[in-house]
KOLPA-974320 format. One record per residue (C-alpha): residue number from 0; residue in one letter; x negated, z, y negated. Coordinates in nm, 2 decimals, m for minus. Example, Ala and Ser with C-alpha at 12.3 -4.5 7.8 and 13.67 -1.06 7.14 Angstrom:
<site 0; "a"; <m1.23; 0.78; 0.45>>,
<site 1; "s"; <m1.37; 0.71; 0.11>>,
***
This chain:
<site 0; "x"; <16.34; m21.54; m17.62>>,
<site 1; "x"; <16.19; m21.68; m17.31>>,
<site 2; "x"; <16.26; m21.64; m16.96>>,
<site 3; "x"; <15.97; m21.62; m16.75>>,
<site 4; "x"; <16.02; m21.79; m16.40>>,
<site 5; "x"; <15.89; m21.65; m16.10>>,
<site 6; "x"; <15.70; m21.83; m15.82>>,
<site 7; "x"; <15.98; m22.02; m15.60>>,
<site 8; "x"; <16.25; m22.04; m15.86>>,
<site 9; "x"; <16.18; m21.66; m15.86>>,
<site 10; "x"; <16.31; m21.60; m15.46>>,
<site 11; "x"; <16.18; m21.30; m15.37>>,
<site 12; "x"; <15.91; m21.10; m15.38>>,
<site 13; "x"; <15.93; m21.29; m15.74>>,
<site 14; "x"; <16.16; m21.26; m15.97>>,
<site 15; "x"; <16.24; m21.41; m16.31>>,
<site 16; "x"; <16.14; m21.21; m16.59>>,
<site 17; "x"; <16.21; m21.24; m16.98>>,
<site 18; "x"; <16.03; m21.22; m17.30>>,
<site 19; "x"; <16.23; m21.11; m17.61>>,
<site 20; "x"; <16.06; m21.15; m17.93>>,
<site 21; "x"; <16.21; m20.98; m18.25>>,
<site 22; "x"; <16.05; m20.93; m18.59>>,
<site 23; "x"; <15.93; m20.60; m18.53>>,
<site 24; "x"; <15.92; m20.58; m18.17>>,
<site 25; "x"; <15.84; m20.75; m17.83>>,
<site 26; "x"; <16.01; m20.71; m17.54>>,
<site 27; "x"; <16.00; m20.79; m17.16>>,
<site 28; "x"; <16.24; m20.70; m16.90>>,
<site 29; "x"; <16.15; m20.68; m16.54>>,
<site 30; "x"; <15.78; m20.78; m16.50>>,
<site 31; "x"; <15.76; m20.96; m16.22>>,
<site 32; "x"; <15.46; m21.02; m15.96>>,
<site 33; "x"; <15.40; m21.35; m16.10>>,
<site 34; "x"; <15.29; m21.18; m16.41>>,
<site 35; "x"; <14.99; m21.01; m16.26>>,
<site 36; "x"; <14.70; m21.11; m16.43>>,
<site 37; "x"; <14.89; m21.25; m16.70>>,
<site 38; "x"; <15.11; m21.03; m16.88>>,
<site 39; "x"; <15.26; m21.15; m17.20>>,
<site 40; "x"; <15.22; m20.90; m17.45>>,
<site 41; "x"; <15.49; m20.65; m17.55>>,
<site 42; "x"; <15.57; m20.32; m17.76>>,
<site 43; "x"; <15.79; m20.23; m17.51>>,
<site 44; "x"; <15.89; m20.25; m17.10>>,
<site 45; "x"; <16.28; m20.27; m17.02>>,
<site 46; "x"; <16.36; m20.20; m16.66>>,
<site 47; "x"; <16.68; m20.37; m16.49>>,
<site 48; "x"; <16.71; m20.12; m16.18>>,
<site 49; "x"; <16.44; m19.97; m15.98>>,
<site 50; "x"; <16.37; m20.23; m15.67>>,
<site 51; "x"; <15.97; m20.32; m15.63>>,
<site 52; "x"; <16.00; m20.71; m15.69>>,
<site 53; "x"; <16.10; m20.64; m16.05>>,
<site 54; "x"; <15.84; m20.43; m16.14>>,
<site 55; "x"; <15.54; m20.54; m15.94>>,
<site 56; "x"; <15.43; m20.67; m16.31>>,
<site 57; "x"; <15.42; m20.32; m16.45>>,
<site 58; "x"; <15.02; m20.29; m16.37>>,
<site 59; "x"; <14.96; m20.55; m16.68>>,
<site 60; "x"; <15.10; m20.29; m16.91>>,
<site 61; "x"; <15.04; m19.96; m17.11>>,
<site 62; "x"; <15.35; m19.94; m17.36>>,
<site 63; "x"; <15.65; m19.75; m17.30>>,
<site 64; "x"; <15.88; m19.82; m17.02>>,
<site 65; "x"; <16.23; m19.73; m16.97>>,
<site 66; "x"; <16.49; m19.77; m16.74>>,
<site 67; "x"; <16.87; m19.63; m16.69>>,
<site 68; "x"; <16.85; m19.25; m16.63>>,
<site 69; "x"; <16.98; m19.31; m16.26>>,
<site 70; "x"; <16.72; m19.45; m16.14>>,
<site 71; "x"; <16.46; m19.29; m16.36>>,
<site 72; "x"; <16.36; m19.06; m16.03>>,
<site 73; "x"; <16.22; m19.38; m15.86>>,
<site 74; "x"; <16.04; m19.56; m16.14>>,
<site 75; "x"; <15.84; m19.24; m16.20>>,
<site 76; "x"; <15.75; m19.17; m15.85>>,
<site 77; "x"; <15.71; m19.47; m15.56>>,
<site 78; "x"; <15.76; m19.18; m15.31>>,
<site 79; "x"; <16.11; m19.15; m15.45>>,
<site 80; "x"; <16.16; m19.54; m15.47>>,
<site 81; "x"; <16.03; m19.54; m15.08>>,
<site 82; "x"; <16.29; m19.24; m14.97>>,
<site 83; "x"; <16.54; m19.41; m15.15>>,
<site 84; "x"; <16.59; m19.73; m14.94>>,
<site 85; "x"; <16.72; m19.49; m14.65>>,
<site 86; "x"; <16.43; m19.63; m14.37>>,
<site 87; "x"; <16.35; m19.45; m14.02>>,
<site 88; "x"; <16.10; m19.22; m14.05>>,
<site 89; "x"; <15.85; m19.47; m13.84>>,
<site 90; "x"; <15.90; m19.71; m14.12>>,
<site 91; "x"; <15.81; m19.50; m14.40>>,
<site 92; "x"; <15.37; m19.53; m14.43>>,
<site 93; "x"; <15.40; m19.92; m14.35>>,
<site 94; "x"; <15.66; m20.03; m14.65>>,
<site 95; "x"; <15.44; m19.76; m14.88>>,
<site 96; "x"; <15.15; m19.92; m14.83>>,
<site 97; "x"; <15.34; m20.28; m14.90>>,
<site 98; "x"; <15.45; m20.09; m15.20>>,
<site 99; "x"; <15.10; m19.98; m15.30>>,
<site 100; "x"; <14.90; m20.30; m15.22>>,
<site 101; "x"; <15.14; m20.62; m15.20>>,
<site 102; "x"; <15.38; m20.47; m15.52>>,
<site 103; "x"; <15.14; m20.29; m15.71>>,
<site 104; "x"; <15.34; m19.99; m15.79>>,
<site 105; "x"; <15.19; m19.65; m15.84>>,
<site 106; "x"; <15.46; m19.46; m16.03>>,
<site 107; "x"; <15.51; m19.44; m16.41>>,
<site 108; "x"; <15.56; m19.05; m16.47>>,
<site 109; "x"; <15.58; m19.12; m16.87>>,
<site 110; "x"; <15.90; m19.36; m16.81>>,
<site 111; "x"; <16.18; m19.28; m17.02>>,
<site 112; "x"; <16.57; m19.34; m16.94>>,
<site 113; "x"; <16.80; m19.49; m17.14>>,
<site 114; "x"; <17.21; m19.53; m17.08>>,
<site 115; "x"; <17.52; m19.79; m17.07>>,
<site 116; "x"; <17.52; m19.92; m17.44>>,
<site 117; "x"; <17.19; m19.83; m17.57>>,
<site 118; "x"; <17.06; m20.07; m17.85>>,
<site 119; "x"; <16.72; m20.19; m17.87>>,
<site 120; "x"; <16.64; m20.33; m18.26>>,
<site 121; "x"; <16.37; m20.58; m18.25>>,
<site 122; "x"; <16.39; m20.73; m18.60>>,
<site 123; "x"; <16.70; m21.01; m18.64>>,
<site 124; "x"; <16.74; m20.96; m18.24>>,
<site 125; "x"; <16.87; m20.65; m18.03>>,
<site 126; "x"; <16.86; m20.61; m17.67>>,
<site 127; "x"; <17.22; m20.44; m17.52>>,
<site 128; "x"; <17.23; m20.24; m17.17>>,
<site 129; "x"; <17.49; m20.31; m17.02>>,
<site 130; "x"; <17.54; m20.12; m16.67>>,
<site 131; "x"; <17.61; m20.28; m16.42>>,
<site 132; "x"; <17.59; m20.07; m16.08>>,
<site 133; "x"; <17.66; m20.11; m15.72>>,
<site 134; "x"; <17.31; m20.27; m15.60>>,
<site 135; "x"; <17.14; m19.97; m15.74>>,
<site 136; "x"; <17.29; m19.66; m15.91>>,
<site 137; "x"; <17.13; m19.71; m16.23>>,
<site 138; "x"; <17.13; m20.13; m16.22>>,
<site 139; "x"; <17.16; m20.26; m16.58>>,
<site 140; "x"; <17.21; m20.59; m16.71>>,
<site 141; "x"; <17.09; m20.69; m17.10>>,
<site 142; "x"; <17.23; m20.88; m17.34>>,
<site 143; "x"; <17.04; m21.01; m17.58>>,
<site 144; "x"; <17.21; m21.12; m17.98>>,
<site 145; "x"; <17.25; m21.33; m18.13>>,
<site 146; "x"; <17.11; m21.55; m17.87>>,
<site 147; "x"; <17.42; m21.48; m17.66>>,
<site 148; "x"; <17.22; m21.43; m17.34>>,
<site 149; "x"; <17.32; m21.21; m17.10>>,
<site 150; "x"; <17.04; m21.11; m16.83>>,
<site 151; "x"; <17.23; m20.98; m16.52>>,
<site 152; "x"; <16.93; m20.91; m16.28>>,
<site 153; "x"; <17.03; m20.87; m15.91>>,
<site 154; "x"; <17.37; m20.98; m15.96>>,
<site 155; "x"; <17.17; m21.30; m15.86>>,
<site 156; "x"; <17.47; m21.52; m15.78>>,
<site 157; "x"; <17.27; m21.63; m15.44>>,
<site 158; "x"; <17.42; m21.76; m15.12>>,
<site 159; "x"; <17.31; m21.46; m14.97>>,
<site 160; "x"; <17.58; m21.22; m15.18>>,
<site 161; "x"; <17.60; m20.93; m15.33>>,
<site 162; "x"; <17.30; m20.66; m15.18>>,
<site 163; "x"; <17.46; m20.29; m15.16>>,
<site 164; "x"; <17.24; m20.11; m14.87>>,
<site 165; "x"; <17.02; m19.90; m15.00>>,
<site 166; "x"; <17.11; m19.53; m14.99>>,
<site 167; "x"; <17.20; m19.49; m15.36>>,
<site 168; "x"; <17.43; m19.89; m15.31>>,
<site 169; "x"; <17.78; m19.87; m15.37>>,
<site 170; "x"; <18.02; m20.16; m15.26>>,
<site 171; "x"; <18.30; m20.05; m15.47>>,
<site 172; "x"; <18.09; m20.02; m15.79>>,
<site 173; "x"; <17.93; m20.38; m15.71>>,
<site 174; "x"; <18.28; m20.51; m15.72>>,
<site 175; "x"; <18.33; m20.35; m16.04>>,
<site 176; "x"; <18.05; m20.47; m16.22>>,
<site 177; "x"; <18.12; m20.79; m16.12>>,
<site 178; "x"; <18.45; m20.74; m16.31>>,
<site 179; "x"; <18.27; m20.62; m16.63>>,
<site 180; "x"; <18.05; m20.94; m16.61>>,
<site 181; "x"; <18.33; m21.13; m16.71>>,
<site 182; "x"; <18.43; m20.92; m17.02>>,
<site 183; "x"; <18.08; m20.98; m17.16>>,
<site 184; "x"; <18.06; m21.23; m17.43>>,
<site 185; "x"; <17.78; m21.48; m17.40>>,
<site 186; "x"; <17.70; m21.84; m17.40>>,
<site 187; "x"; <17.40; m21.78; m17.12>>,
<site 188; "x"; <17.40; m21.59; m16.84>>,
<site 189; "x"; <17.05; m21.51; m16.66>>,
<site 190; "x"; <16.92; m21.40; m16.33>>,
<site 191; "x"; <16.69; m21.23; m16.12>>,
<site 192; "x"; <16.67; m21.51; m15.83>>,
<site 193; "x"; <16.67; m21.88; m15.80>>,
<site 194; "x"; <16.98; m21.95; m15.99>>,
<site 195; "x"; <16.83; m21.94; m16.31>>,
<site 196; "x"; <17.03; m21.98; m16.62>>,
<site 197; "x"; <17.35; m22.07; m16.62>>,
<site 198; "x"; <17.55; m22.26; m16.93>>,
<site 199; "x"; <17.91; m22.13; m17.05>>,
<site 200; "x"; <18.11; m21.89; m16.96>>,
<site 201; "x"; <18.37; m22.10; m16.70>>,
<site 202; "x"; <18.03; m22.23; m16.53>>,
<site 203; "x"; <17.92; m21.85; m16.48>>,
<site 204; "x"; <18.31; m21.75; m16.39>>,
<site 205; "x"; <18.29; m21.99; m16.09>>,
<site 206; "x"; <17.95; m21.88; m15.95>>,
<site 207; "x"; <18.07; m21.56; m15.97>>,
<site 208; "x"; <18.35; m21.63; m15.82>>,
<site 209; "x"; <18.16; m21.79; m15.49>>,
<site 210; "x"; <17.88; m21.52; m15.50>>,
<site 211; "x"; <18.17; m21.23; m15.51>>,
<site 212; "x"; <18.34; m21.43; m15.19>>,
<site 213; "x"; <18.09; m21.34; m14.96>>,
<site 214; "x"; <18.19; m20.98; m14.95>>,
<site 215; "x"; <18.53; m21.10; m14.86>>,
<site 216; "x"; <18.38; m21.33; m14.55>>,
<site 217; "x"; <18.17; m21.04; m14.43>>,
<site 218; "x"; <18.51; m20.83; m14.39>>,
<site 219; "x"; <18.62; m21.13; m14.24>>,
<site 220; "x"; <18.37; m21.14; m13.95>>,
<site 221; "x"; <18.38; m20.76; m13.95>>,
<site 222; "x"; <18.76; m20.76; m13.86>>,
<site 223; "x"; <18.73; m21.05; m13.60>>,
<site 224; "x"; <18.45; m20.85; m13.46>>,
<site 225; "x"; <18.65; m20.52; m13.37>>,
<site 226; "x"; <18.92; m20.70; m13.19>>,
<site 227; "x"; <18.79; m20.45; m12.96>>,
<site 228; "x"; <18.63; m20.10; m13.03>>,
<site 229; "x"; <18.25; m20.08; m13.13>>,
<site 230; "x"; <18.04; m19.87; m13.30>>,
<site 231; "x"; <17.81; m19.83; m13.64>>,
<site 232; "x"; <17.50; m19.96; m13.42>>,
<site 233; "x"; <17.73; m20.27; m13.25>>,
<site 234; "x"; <17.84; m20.35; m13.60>>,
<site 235; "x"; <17.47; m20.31; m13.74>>,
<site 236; "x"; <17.35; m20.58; m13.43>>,
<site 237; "x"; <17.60; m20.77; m13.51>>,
<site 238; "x"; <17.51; m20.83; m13.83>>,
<site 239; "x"; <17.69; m20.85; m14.17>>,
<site 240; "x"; <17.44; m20.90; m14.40>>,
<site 241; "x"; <17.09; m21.07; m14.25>>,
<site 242; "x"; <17.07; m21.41; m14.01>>,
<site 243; "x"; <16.98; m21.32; m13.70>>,
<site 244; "x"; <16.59; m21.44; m13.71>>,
<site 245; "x"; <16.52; m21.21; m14.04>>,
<site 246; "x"; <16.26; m20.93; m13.91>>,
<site 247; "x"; <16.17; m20.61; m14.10>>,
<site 248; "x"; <16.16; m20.25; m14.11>>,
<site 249; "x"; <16.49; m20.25; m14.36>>,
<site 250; "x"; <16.73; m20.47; m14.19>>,
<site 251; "x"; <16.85; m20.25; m13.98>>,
<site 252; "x"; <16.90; m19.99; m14.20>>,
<site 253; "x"; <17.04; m20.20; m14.42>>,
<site 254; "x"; <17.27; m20.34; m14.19>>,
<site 255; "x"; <17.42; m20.03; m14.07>>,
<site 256; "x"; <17.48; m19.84; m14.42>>,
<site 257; "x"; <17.67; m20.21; m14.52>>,
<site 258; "x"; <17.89; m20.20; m14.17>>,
<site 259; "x"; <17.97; m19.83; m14.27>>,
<site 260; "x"; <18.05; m19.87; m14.62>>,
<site 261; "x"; <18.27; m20.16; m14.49>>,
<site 262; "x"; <18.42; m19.98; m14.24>>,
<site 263; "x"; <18.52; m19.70; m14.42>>,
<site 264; "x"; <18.68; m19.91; m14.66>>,
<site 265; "x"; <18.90; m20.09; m14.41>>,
<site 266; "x"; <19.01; m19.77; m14.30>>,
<site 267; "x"; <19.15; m19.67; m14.61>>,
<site 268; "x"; <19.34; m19.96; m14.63>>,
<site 269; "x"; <19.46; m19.92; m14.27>>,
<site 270; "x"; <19.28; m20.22; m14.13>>,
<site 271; "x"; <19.04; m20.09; m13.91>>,
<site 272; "x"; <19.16; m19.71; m13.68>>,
<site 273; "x"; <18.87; m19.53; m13.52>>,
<site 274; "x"; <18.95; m19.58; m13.17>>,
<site 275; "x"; <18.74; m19.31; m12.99>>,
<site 276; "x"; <18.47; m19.05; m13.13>>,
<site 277; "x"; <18.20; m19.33; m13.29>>,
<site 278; "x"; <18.38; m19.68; m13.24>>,
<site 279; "x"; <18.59; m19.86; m13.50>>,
<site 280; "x"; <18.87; m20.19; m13.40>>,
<site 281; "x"; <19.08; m20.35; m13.63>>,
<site 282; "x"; <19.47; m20.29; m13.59>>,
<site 283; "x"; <19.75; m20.50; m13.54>>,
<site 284; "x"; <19.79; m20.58; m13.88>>,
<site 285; "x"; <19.44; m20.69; m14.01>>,
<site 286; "x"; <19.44; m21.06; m13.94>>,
<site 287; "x"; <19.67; m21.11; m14.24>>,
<site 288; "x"; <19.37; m20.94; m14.44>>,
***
């Protein structure tokens, strides 16, 4: 197997893609846009989740392609992948046509979906899905035997942490498959972005670790924030999530669906009160959080 390494350590709008090479079969997973124009050949297209920087590579091929069931929807139709990252209606026609002409992506109607545990036989190799939701419904990681290499996509172990703000994002289930990463058994562990592959489980463990941190600092600035009542939109400018010079027609979106999620998990644990109709502080007892 090979992993193919995007432009920029694959930062995106690259992303590192693999090549898995049985007896029987060929395989790659995520096509990336650094495999425009040079697609490796395959029998077969595995999808890790349904975001346009990991299948911007898709053009080079016509061979099946699958994906988990979950986010079949938005691999078959870019209208659906468009609707799904929860943008103002003003937004819409201008990340489309980045879709269209920067990311290639036209829809695959003939996609197929697969499901957690599905086994892919190449000859003297298979390729395992392992799901692994949270930064989409359907996000999968793969591990490929007997090589011992576990592909884990967006779970990108990046500085920037864990992404759950598109509409179909979950925080909890991020948190979970982060959990289920470390029941896996493999000697490699493999990512989307920049951080490559990593060597042994204990090295993995304590990038996880760091990467699954940065949810706890963002709750962190979140409760110093409402030392006195805000809203959604306060939160959102506020920001959790992007640096303050980052531009785009999805930050804010993005922003506001993670300060809510947040939110409403603070106030199930009795951290955060809603203080009036639309504004959110922290109670006396969140600074022991």
């Amino acid at each position: 197997m090979s992993v193919l390494v995007g432009a920029g350590t694959g930062a995106y709008p690259y992303a590192n893609s693999l090549r898995v090479r049985g007896a029987d079969t060929s395989v790659v997973v995520d096509p990336s846009l650094g495999l425009l124009g040079c697609a490796p050949p395959a029998d077969l297209v595995l999808i890790s989740h349904t975001h346009e920087d990991h299948i911007a590579g898709l053009a080079g091929y016509d061979v099946p392609v699958l994906v988990h069931e979950a986010d079949l929807a938005a691999l078959r139709s870019r209208e659906v992948m468009v609707r799904g990252l929860g943008l103002p209606p003003e937004a819409v026609e201008e990340v489309d046509a980045m879709m269209r002409d920067t990311f290639h992506v036209t829809g695959r109607p003939e996609a197929t979906g697969f499901e957690d545990g599905a086994v892919f036989d190449l000859g003297g190799r298979t390729v395992t899905v392992v799901q692994l939701p949270g930064h989409t419904a359907g996000h999968c990681g793969f591990l490929i035997e007997p090589d011992g290499f576990f592909f884990i996509a967006d779970i990108d172990l990046t500085s920037f942490g864990p992404y759950y703000g598109d509409v179909g994002s979950d925080l909890t289930a991020f948190e979970a498959s982060m959990r289920r990463c470390r029941d896996i058994d493999a000697r490699w562990y493999g990512t989307a972005h920049q951080k490559g592959v990593i060597e042994g489980a204990a090295a993995f463990g304590r990038r996880l670790d760091g990467y699954a941190e940065v949810i706890g600092r963002r709750e962190a600035v979140l409760l110093a924030f409402l030392g006195e009542p805000r809203t959604i939109e306060e939160i959102a400018e506020h920001r959790l999530v992007y640096r303050p010079h980052v531009q785009g027609p999805a930050v804010m979106p993005v922003e506001r669906r993670t300060a809510l999620r947040h939110v409403e998990r603070l106030m199930a644990d009795g951290l955060v009160t809603q203080a009036e109709q639309g504004r959110y502080r922290a109670t006396s007892g969140a600074g022991s959080r």
